[in-house]
C-alpha positions as CSV (number, residue, x, y, z in Angstrom):
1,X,1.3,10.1,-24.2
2,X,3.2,7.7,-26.2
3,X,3.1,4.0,-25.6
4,X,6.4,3.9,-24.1
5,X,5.7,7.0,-21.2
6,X,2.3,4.9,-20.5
7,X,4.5,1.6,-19.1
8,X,6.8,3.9,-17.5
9,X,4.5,5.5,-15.3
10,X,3.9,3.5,-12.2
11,X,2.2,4.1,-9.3
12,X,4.6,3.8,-5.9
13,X,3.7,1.4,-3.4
14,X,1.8,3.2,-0.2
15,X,4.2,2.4,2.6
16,X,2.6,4.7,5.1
17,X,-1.0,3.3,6.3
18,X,-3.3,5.1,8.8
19,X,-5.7,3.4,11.2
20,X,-8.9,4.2,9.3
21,X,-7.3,3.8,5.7
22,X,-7.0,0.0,7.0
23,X,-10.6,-0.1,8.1
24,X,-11.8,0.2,4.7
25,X,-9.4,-3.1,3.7
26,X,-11.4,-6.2,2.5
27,X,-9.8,-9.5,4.7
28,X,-7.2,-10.3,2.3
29,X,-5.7,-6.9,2.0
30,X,-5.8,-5.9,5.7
31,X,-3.9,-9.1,6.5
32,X,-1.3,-8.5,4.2
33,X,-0.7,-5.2,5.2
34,X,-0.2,-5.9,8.9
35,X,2.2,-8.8,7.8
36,X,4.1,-6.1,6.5
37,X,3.3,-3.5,9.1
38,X,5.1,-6.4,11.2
39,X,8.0,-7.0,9.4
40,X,8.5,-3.4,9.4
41,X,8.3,-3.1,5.3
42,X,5.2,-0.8,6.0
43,X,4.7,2.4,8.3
44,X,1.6,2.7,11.2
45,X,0.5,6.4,11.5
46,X,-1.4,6.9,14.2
């Protein structure tokens, strides 16, 4: 891949979380998440 198709490749932000994938969440991460979860910028599948 060419330099150029390397920085256009992202990665889309997970906006669907499951219970048990938020588990595995280190403090910092898992309180960010439900922030968002709570503003409704982020999905709970249950």
């Amino acid at each position: 891949m060419t330099k150029q198709r390397k920085s256009g490749l992202r990665r889309r932000q997970k906006s669907y979380w499951h219970l048990y994938a938020l588990q595995n969440l280190n403090s910092e991460k898992f309180i960010k998440v439900v922030d968002k979860i709570l503003k409704n910028e982020f999905h709970l599948i249950k």
